[in-house]
N, C-alpha and C positions, 0 to 999 in steps of 0.2 A: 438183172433180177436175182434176188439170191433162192429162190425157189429151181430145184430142176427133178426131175426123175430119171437122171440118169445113175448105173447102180455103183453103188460106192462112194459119191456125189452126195451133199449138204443139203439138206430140206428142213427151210426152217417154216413153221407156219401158224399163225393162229388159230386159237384153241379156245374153247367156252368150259369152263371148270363147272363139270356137274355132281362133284363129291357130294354125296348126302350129309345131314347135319353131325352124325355119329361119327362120321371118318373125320368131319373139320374138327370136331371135340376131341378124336383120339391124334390126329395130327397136331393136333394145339400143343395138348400135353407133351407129347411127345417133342416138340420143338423146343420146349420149356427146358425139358432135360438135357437135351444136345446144347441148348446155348449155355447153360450155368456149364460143364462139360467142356465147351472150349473155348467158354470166357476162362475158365480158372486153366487153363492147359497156354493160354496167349501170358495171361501172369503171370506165370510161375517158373514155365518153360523156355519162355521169350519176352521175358520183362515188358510187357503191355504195357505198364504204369509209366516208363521212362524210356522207351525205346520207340518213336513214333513208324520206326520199320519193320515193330513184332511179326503187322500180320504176314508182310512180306517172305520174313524170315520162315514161319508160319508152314507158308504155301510152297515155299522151295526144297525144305525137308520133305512134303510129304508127295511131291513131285517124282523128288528124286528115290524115292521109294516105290515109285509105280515101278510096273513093270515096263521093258523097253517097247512092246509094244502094244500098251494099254493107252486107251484114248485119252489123253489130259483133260479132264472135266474134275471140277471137285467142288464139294458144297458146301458151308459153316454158316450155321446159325449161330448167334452171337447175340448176348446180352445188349439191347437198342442203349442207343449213346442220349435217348431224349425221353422226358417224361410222358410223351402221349404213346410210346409201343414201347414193350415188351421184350421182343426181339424183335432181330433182321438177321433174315439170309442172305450171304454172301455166295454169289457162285464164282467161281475161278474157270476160264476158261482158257487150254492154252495149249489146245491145238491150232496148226497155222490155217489150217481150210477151214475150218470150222469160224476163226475168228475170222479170217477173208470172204466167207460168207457171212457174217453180222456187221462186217461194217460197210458192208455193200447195201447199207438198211439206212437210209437217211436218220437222221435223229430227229424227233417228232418235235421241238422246240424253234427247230431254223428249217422247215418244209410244210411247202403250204401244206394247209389240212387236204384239201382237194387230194392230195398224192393218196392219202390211206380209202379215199372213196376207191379211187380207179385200181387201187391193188387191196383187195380185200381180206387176201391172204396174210398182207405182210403186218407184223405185229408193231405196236405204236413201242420204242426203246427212246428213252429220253437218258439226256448225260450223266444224272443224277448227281447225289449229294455231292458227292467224292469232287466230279467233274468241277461242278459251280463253284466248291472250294477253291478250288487251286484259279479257276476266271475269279471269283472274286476278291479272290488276296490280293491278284494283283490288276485290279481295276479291269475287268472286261465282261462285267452282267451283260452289260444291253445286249451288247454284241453275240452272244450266245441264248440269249432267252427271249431276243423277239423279231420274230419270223423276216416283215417286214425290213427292219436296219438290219439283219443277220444277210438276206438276200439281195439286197442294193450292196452291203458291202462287200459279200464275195462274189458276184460278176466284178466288180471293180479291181478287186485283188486279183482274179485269175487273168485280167486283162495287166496289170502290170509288175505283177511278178514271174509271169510266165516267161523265164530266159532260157534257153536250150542251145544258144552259140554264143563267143565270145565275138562275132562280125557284125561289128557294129555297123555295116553300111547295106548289111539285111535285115536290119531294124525298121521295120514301116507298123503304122497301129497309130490308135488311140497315145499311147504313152513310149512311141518311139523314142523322143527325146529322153524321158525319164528312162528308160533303159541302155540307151548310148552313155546318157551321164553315168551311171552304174556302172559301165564296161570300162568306162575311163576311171571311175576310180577303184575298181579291182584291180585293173591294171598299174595305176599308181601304188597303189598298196604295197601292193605285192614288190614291184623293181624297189619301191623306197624300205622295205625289210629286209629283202636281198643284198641289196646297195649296204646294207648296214652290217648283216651277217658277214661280209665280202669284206669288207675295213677293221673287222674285227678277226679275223681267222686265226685259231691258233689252237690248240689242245688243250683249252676250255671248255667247260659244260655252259651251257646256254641255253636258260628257259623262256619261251616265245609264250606272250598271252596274246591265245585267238581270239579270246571273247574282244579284247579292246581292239584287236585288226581287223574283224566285224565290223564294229560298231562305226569304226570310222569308213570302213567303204561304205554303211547305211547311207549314214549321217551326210557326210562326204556328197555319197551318191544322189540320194534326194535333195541334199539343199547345197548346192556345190556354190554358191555365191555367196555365203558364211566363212568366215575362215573359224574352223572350229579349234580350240587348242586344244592338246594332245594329254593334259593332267585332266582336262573337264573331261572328255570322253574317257579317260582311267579310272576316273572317280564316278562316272554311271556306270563304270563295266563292275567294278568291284560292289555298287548296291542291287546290281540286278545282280548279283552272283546271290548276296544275301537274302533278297527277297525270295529268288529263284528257286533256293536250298530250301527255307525255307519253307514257300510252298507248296512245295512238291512231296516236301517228308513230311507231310500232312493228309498228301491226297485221299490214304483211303482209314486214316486216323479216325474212327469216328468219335475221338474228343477233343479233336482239334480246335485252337482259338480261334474262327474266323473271324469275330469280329475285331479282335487286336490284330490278327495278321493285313487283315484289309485296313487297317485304320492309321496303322505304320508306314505301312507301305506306301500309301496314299501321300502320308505327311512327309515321306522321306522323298518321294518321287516328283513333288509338288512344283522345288524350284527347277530342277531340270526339261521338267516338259513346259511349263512358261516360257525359256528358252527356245524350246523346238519348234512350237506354239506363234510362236514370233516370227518364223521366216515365212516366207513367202509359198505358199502350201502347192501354188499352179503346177509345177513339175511333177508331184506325187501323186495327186489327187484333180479328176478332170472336172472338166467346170460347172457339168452339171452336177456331179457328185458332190463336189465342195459346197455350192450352194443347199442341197439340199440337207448337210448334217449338221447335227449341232457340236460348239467344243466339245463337248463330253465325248461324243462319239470318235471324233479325231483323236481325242487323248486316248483312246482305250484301241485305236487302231495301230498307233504307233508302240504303246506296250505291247501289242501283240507282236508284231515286228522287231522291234528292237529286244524283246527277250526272249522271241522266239529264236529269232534269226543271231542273234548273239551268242547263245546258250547251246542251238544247235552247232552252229557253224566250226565253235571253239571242239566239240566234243569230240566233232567227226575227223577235224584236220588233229586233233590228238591223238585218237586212233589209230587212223589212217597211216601219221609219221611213222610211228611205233613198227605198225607193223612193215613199211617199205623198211623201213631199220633194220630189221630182222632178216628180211629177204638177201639183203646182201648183196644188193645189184649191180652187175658190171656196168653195165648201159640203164640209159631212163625208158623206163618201159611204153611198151608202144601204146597208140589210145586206146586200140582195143583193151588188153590186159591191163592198162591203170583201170578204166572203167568196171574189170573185172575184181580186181582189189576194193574198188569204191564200194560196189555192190555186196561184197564178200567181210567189208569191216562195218556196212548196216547191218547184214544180217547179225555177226555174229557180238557186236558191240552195240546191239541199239540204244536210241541216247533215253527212249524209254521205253519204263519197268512195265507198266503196263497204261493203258487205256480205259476209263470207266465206263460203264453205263448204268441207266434202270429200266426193268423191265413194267411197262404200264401197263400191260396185258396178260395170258396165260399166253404161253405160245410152247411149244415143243420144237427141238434140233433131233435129227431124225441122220443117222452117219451110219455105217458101216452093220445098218442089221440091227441097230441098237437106237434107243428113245428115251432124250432126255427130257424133264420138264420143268420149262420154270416159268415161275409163282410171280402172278402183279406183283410190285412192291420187292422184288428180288434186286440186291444192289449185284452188277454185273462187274466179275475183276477181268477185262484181257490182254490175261498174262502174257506179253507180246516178249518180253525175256526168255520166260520158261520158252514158250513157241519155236521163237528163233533156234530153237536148242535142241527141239524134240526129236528121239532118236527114231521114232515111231516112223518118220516120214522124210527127216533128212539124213537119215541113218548113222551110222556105229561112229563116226566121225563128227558128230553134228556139234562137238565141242572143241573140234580144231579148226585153226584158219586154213580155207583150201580156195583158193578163188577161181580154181577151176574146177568150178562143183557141176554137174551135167545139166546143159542149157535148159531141158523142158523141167527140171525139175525146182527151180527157179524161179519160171515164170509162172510155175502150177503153186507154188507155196507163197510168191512173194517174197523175197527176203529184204525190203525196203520196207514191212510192214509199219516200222517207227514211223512213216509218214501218212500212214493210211490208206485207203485206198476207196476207188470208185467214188459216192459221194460226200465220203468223209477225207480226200485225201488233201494233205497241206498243202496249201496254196503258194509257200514258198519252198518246193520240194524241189522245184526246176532251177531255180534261182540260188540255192542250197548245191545241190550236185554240181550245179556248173562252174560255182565260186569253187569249190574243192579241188573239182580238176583242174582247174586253169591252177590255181595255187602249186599242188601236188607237181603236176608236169613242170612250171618254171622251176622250183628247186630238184628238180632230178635232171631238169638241164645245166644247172650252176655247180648242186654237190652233191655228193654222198654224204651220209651220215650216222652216229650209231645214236642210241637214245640208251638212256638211263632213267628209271625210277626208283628214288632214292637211293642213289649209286650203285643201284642193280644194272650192269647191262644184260641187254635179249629178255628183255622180261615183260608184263603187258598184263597188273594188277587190275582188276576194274569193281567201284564201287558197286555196291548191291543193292542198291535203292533206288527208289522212282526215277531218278533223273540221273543214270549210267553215265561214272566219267572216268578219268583213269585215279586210280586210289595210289596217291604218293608223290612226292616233288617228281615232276618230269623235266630232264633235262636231254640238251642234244650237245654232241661234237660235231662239228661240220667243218667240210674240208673241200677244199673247189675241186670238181670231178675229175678235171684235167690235170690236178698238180702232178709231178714225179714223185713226191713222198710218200712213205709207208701205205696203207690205206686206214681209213677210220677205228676200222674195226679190229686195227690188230695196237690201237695204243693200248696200253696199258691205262685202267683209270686210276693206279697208284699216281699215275706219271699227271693225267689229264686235269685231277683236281689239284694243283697246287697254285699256287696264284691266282687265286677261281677272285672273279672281280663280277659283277652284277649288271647283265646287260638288257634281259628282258624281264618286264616288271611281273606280275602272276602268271602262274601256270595253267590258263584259261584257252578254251576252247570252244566253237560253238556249232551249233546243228541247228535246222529248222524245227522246235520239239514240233509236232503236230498238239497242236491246241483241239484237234477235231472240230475244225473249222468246215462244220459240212453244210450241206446243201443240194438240192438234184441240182445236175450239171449232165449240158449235152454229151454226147458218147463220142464226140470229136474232142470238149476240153478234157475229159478221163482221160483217154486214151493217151494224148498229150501228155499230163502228170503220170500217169501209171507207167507211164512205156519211155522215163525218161531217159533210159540208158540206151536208146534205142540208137540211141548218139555217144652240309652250307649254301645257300642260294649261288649259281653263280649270276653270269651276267644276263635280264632278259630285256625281250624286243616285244615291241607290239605295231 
């Protein structure tokens, strides 16, 4: 529940607005002024008109303006993006307990209504504008807007994306098969990039795109009796990259084109999921489930998938390299401590900026002595970047990599917020960490390596936008762990870029983004997803 009274602890609760008429008159006005105020302060100051990440940019100046221990809350009313209002307020939220307590709130569009009887306290928070955007540009309304298909499909997803070990011969369930087949082609994957890095060795840069080594352990995984070639999954890694960017730097845009972005997207995405469309569905989807949905539903399940699981998966194992690069490691780190890095490059790299909501009711957050209010009709920003970051709580450090940050402090903030939590948490969030580390761990068995962005080495740029990647051609040297020679990190990149030849195709990486694919869920499948740690171009690969 995200209700408690314990002191210093998150109380969120519903509220009945009894402002007399004079106060909504003099607050009317009064919003009237703030929004012309920080519509003309978004144009002027952060190019609003052409910069679809102003308000982002926005939020992060006046962030980093608070004090270091001032609670991140922040409010903007802003001139409405539509002819029937006036204004909209915007709240920004982006403390981490505070936002760990709201998403611990089902979202009122995929929960039955029965849940808001039996908890009278908890306030109705729906995805809002922002959310539906970014589901609808890239085909997945139903799925997030009606209770019924939203709640058959996610039992069904926590039942098979749920993977927490690479032993495939403790695979039993509903969708055993379908996740042995997964284990075998992560597995595959992974030896056949290796196997390629390994024939290619040399003091070379080498840029590896994740998104397209995703998409084929998906693809692969679910429909292994296809032989898929290797330019068609290149060529859907590269239009979900487009689509993805896309958008995401739309999400909290309020004059953004959706209906061009949906209408593109759809035409562009049309011949490849006819394709996907065409295999044999029984592995992915169980047999009650498959009879029961319609195509449309299956197209829009597989978008979630393939560009969730594509887009995350690429972002994280970018990160991730980056930073084992940095470390310098004699030896491949033990599972504990990788697991520790995994956990340590969410927090402080999440693949997103932040998370929407809207508030359908009055309700107040009630933190540290202090009472906030927000207004039906408030679009909700949380700011799951700023969060990750806040020095209020993960302290004076909370902008360096430290992966041995103190265990309760952790598990009290979340730093895997990118995936959600409680009843909004991704459903491929176990399936996600587990691809990472199995990847991570085989090449720290094979090699060392240093990374470069944009012939920067030790360096570790990251985009500022809704959907965090790293900002710059990433490239790697890799060098087998065992050789006698120099080590990696001491070549010269005078020396490394010369004969630079082209071996991995884009510079792509992917993460499970959390789509906030929520739902109540038993407090045994939570615990499950929340506690899952509990366990020149040169040449690129994919």
């Amino acid at each position: 529940m995200p209700e408690t009274k314990e002191k210093n602890e998150v109380l969120i609760v519903r509220v009945t607005n009894s402002q007399n008429y004079w106060n909504w008159v003099r607050n009317k006005i009064s919003s009237y002024q703030q929004a012309i105020k920080n519509t003309f302060r978004l144009l002027t100051r952060f190019n609003g008109s052409q910069d679809p990440n102003a308000f982002h940019n926005m939020l992060e100046e006046d962030f980093k303006n608070m004090a270091q221990d001032e609670i991140k809350i922040s409010s903007y009313t802003m001139v409405a993006p539509n002819r029937h209002q006036l204004t909209q307020r915007i709240v920004s939220i982006a403390n981490p307990l505070i936002l760990e307590a709201l998403r611990r709130i089902p979202r009122y569009e995929t929960v039955d209504p029965v849940y808001f009887d039996e908890h009278p306290t908890v306030p109705k928070i729906g995805g809002g504008r922002a959310f539906n955007t970014v589901l609808e540009a890239i085909g997945m309304g139903i799925l997030s807007a009606e209770h019924e298909a939203h709640s058959a499909f996610n039992q069904e997803m926590i039942s098979a994306l749920t993977l927490t070990s690479m032993d495939a011969k403790a695979i039993t369930g509903t969708h055993a098969n379908l996740k042995k087949s997964v284990i075998n082609s992560i597995e595959a994957e992974t030896q056949a990039l290796k196997t390629r890095i390994h024939s290619s060795l040399a003091p070379v840069p080498l840029s590896i795109d994740f998104r397209t080594f995703a998409l084929k352990i998906l693809l692969k995984g679910f429909y292994p009796k296809y032989q898929w070639a290797d330019f068609w999954i290149e060529q859907l890694s590269s239009l979900i990259e487009t689509i993805s960017d896309q958008a995401f730097r739309h999400v909290v845009n309020p004059y953004a084109p959706i209906e061009k972005l949906r209408q593109s997207a759809k035409r562009q995405l049309a011949p490849y999921l006819k394709l996907i469309l065409s295999q044999d569905q029984s592995l992915l989807f169980s047999e009650d489930y498959l009879q029961n949905i319609s195509v449309e539903i299956q197209e829009q399940i597989l978008i979630s998938l393939l560009f969730a699981g594509g887009d995350n998966i690429k972002k994280y194992l970018d990160h991730l390299f980056i930073e084992l690069a940095k470390a310098n490691l004699e030896a491949p780190l033990s599972k504990e401590d990788l697991q520790a890095y995994i956990t340590e490059t969410g927090r402080l790299y999440t693949t997103i900026y932040a998370q929407p909501g809207k508030a359908l009711e009055d309700f107040t957050i009630q933190f540290e002595g202090k009472t906030y209010t927000i207004l039906k009709g408030d679009e909700l920003h949380y700011s799951t970047w700023v969060a990750n970051r806040d020095t209020k709580e993960w302290g004076e450090d909370a902008s360096e990599f430290n992966p041995y940050r103190v265990e309760n402090k952790n598990k009290k903030l979340n730093p895997l917020a990118t995936f959600g939590s409680g009843s909004r948490v991704c459903r491929g969030k176990t399936l996600t960490l587990t691809i990472v580390e199995y990847v991570a761990q085989e090449f720290m068995k094979d090699f060392c390596w240093q990374a470069f962005v944009d012939d920067i080495p030790e360096t570790h740029p990251t985009e500022f936008n809704f959907n965090n990647g790293v900002q710059g051609r990433l490239e790697y040297i890799f060098r087998a762990r065992m050789a006698p020679s120099k080590t990696v990190h001491n070549i010269p990149k005078n020396e490394a870029v010369q004969n630079l030849a082209p071996i991995y195709a884009n510079n792509q990486m992917v993460l499970f983004a959390n789509q906030d694919l929520d739902e109540t869920i038993s407090e045994e499948e939570t615990n499950t997803l929340d506690n899952s740690f509990a366990h020149a171009p040169g040449d690129s690969y994919s």
